[in-house]
C-alpha positions as CSV (number, residue, x, y, z in Angstrom):
1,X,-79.7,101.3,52.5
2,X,-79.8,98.4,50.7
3,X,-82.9,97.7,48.2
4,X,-83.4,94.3,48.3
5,X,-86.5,93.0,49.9
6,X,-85.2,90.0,51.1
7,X,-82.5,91.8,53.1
8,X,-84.9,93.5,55.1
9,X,-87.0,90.0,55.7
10,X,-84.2,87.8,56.6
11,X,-83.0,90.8,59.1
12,X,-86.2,91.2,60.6
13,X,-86.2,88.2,62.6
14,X,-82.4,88.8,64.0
15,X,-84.0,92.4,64.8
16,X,-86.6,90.8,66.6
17,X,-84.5,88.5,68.9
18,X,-82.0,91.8,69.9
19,X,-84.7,94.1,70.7
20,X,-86.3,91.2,72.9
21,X,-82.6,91.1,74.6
22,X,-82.3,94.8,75.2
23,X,-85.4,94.9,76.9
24,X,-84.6,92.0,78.8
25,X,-81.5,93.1,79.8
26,X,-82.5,96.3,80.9
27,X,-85.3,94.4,83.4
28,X,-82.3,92.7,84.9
29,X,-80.1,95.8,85.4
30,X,-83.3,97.4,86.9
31,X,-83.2,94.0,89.5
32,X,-79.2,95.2,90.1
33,X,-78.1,91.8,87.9
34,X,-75.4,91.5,85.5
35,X,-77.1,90.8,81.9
36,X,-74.3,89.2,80.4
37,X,-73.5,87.4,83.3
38,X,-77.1,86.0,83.4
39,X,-77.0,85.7,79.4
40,X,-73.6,83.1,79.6
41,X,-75.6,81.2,82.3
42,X,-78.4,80.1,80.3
43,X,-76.2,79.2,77.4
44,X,-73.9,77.6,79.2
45,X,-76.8,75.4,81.3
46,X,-78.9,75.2,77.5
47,X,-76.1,73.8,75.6
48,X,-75.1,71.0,78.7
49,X,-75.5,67.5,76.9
50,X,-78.3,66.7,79.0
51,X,-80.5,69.4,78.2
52,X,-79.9,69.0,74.6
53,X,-81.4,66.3,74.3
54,X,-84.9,67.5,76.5
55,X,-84.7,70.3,74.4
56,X,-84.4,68.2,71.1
57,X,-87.0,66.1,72.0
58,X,-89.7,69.3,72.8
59,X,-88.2,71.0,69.0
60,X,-89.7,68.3,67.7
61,X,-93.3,69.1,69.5
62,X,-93.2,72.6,69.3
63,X,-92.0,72.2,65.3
64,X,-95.0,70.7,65.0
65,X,-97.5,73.2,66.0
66,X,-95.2,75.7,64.2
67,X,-95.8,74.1,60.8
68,X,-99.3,73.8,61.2
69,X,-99.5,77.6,62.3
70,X,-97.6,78.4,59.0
71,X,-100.4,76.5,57.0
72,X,-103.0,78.6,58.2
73,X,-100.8,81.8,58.1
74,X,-100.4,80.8,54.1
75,X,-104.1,81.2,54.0
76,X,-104.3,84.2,56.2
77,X,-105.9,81.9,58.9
78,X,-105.4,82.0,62.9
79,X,-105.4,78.1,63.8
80,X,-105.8,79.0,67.5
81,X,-107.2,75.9,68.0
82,X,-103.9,73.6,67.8
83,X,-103.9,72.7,71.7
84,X,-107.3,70.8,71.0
85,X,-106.5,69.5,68.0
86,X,-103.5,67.6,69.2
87,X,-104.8,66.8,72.2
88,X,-107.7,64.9,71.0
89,X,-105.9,63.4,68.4
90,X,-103.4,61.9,70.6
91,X,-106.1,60.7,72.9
92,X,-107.7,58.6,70.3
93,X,-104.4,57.4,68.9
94,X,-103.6,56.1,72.4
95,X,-106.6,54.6,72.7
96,X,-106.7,52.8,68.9
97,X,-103.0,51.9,69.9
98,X,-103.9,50.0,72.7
99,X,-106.5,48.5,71.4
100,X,-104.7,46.9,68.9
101,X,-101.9,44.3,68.4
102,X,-100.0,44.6,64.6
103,X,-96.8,44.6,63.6
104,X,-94.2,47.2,64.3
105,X,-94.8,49.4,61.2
106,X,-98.1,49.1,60.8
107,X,-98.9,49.4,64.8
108,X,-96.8,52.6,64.6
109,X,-98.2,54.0,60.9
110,X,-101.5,53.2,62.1
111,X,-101.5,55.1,65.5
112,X,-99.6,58.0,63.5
113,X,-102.7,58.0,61.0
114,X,-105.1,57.6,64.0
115,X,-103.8,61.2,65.1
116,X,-103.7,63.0,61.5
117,X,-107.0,62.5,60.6
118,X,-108.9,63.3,64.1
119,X,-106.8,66.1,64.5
120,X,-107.7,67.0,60.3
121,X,-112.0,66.1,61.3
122,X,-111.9,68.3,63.9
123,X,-109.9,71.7,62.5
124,X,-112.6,70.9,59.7
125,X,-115.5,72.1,62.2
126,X,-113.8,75.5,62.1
127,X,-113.1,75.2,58.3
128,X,-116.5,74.1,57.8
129,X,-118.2,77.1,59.8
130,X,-116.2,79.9,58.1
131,X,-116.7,78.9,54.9
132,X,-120.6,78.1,54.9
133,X,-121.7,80.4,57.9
134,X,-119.0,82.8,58.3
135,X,-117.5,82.2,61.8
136,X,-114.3,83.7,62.8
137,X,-111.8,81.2,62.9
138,X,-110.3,82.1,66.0
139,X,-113.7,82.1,67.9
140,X,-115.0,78.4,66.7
141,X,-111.3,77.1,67.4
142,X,-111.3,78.6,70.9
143,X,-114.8,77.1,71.5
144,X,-113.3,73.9,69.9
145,X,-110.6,73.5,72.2
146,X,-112.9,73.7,75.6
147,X,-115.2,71.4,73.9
148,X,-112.1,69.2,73.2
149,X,-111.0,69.3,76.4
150,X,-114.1,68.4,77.8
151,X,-114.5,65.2,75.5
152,X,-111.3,63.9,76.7
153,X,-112.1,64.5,80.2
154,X,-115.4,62.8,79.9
155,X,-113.9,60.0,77.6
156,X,-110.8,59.4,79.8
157,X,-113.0,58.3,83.1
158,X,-112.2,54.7,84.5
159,X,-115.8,53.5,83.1
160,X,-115.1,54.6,79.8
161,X,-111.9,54.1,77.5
162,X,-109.2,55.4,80.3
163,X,-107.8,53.9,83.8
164,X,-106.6,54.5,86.7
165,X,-103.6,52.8,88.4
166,X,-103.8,52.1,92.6
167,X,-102.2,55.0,94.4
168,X,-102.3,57.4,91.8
169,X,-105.0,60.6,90.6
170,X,-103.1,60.3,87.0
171,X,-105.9,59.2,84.5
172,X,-104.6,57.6,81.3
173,X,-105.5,56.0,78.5
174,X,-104.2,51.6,78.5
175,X,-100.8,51.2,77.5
176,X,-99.4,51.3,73.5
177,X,-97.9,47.4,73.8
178,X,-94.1,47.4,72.5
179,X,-95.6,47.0,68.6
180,X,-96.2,50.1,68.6
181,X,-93.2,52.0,70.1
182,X,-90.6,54.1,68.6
183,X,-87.7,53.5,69.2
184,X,-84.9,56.8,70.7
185,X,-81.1,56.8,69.7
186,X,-78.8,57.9,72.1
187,X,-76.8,61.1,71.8
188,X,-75.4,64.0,74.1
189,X,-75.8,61.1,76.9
190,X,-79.7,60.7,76.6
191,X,-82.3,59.2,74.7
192,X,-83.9,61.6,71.4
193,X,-87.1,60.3,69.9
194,X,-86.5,58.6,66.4
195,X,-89.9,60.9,65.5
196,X,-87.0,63.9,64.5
197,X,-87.5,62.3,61.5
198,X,-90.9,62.3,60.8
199,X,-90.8,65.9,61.6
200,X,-88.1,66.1,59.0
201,X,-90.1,64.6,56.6
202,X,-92.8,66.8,57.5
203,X,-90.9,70.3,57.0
204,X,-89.6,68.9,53.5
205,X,-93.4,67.8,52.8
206,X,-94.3,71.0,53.8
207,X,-92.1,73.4,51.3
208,X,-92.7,71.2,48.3
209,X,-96.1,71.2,49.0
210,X,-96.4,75.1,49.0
211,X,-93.1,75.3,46.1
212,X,-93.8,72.8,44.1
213,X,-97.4,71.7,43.6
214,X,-100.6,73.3,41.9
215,X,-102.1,73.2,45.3
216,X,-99.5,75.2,46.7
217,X,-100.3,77.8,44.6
218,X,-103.5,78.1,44.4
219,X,-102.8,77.9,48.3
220,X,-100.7,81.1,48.4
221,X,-102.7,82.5,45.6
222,X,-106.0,82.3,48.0
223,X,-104.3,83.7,50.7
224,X,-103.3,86.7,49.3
225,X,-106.4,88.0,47.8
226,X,-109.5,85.6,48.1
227,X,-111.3,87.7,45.6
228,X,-108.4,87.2,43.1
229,X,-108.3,83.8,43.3
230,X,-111.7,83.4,42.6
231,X,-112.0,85.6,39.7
232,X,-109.0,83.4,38.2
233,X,-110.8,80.0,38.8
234,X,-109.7,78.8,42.1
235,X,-112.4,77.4,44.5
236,X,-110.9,79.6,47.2
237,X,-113.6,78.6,50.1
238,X,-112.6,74.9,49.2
239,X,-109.4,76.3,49.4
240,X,-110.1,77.6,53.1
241,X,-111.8,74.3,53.9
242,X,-108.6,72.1,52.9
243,X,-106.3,74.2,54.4
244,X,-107.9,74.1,57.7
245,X,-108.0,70.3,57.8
246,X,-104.3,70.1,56.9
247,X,-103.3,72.8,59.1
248,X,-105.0,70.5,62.0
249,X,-103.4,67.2,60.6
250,X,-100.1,69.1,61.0
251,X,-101.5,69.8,64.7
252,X,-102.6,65.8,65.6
253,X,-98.7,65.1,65.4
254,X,-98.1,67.8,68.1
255,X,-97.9,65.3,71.0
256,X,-97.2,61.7,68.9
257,X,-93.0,61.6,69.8
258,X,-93.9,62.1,72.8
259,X,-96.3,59.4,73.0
260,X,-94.9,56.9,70.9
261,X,-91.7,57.0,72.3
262,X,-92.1,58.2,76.0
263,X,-95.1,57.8,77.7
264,X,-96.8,55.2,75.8
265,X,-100.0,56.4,76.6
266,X,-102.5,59.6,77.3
267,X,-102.8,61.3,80.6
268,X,-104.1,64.8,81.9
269,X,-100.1,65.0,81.8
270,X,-100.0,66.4,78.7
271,X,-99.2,70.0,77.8
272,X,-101.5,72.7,77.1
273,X,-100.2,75.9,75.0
274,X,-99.3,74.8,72.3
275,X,-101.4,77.1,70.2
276,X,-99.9,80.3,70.9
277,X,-96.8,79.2,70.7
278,X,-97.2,77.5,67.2
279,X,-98.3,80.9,66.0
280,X,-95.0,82.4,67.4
281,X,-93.2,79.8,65.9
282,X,-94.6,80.8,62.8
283,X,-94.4,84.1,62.8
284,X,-90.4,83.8,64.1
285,X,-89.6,81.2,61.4
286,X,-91.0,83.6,58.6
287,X,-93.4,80.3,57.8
288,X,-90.3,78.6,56.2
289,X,-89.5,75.0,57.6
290,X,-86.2,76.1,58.2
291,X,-86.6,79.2,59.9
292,X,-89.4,77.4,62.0
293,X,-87.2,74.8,63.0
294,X,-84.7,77.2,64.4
295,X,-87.9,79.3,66.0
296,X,-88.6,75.7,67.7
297,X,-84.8,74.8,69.2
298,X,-84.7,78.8,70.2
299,X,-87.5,78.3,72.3
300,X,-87.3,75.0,74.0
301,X,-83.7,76.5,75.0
302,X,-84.8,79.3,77.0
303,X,-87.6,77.3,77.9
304,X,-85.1,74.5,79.6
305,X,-83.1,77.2,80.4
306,X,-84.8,79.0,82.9
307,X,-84.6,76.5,85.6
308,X,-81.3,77.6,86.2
309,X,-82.0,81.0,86.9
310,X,-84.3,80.4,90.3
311,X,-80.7,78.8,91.8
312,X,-78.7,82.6,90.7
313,X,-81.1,84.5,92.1
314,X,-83.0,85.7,89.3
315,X,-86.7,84.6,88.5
316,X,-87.2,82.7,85.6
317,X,-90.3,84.6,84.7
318,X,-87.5,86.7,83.3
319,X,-87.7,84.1,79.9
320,X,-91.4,84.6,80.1
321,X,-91.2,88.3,79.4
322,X,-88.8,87.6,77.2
323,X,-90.3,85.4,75.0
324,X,-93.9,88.1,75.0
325,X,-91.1,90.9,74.0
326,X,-90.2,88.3,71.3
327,X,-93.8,87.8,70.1
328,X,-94.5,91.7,70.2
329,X,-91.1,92.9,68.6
330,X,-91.4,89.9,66.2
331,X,-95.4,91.9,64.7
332,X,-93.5,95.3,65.2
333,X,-90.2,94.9,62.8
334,X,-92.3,92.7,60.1
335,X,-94.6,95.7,60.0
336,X,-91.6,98.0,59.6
337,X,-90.5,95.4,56.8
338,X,-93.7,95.2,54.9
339,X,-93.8,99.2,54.5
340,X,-89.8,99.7,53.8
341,X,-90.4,96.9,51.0
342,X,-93.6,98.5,50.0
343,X,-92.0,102.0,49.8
344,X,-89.2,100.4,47.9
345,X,-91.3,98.2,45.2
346,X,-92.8,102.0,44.7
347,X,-90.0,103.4,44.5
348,X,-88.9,101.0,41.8
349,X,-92.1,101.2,39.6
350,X,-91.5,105.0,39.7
351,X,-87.9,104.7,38.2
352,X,-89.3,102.7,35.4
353,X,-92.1,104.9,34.9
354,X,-89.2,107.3,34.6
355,X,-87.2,105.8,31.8
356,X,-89.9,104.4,29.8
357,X,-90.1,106.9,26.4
358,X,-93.3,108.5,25.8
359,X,-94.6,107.8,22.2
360,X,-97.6,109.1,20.8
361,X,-101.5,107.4,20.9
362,X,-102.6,107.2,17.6
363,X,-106.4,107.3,17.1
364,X,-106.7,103.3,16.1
365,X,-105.0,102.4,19.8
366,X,-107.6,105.0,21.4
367,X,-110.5,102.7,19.7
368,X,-108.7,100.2,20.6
């Protein structure tokens, strides 16, 4: 058994994703299908050209909300409350955008700003509450995200800031005007949105941010022991407070490709659960942009993927369990990771305890 720690990290994913297969694959044989069978008919349906580029195009979303989960995760916080923080954000940047007539960059940089910062003021509620009163997290940002959808509902009414066109029950915000589109590139025969990049961008921003900075540190420094990094100088509850706010500037972007590029405006259309499946994300991609990234395609495959299975016979809530086996195995093996590594760095200080020479304490070192 090897005794590198990082072996047994970069493994556990992989371990995660077979053991969510096995199980699935057992389901299906219970059902009298053929797993591999069913197994070369979603890859062969993911991978078609036009299904890349759907899938592509919700990466980008779901990277999102997986690097915003990470951010919290770096701080030992459960930002639950990503689906309201994206969701209000992108309301009020569809609304400022169609308000407004600029030029293309600053139409687009504006709208993108727009989003960050509502979706930074209102993770800071949550911030602001555990730090000074104490609230869970998890409870204020579940609370937050009814009360955000709530707003929006009440905002989006035809007497307010939303519309509603003859013939339909959509209700949506007034159209972004053509300043303040993004433009897609074609490829695998459809249209990807040009924000790949900014999520790009994002994930670089993202590592050198937590690699490369003082705040990084003091970042991962907090998260591991909050009592630590006080007693070394770090204003850990400011710590908290900023992290929370970025975490949910992370989360405002959630739904902009999809806006800025697609819709060109906000509607009760928009997708709900993108919460729990940041902090999947997360977890999956080990909270490296990388490994998120990969999390994101993974799961917008089988996601796309399981229309296909309805026409063979086989219900597609089949992906459903298998993405809740992923989540499950995925807490499972990094348990089993964090005790082999422990049990190994233990190991380690006890051989060098071992070799170490014992030399005599004179009486000056015992005053000492």
């Amino acid at each position: 058994m090897t005794k590198n720690p990082k072996f047994w990290s970069i493994i556990a994913p992989f371990a995660a994703i077979a053991s969510s297969f096995i199980f699935v694959s057992l389901i299906l044989l219970i059902k009298g299908a053929d797993p591999i069978s069913t197994f070369k008919i979603l890859i062969s349906y993911g991978f078609e050209p036009r299904n890349l580029v759907s899938e592509l195009n919700q990466t980008v979303a779901y990277y999102m909300a997986g690097v915003a989960a990470a951010i919290g995760f770096k701080m030992m916080l459960f930002n639950i409350g990503i689906d309201g923080q994206y969701r209000l954000a992108v309301f009020f940047a569809a609304v400022v955008g169609g308000a407004v007539n600029l030029p293309p960059i600053l139409h687009v940089s504006l709208i993108i700003l727009v989003a960050m910062v509502v979706g930074g003021l209102w993770a800071s509620i949550a911030g602001y509450l555990k730090v000074k009163r104490g609230v869970s997290e998890v409870i204020s940002n579940i609370m937050l995200n009814v009360i955000a959808a709530g707003l929006i509902s009440y905002l989006l009414n035809p007497l307010r800031l939303g519309e509603q066109k003859v013939g339909s029950d959509n209700l949506n915000t007034p159209g972004i005007p053509p300043s303040g589109w993004l433009p897609t590139f074609k490829m695998f025969g459809g249209e990807i949105y040009s924000f790949i990049f900014v999520a790009i961008a994002v994930g670089i921003g993202y590592w050198i941010l937590l690699n490369r900075s003082t705040f990084g540190f003091n970042l991962r420094a907090t998260g591991l022991s909050f009592r630590a990094a006080r007693a070394s100088g770090v204003n850990a509850p400011r710590m908290v407070f900023i992290t929370m706010i970025l975490s949910g500037a992370i989360a405002g972007l959630v739904g902009v490709g999809t806006l800025l590029s697609d819709t060109h405006n906000y509607s009760l259309a928009f997708p709900e659960g993108y919460a729990l499946t940041g902090l999947a994300l997360a977890l999956l991609g080990r909270n490296h942009p990388v490994g998120i990234a990969f999390a994101a395609f993974f799961w917008a495959f089988l996601e796309r993927s399981a229309g296909i299975l309805d026409l063979n016979g086989i219900p597609k809530e089949i992906i459903i369990m298998m993405q809740g086996t992923l989540v499950l195995s995925i807490v499972v093996t990094y348990e089993i990771v964090r005790r082999v590594n422990k049990g190994l760095q233990q190991k380690m200080v006890g051989s060098l305890d071992a070799t170490q020479p014992e030399t005599p304490i004179s009486g000056t070192e015992v005053a000492k």
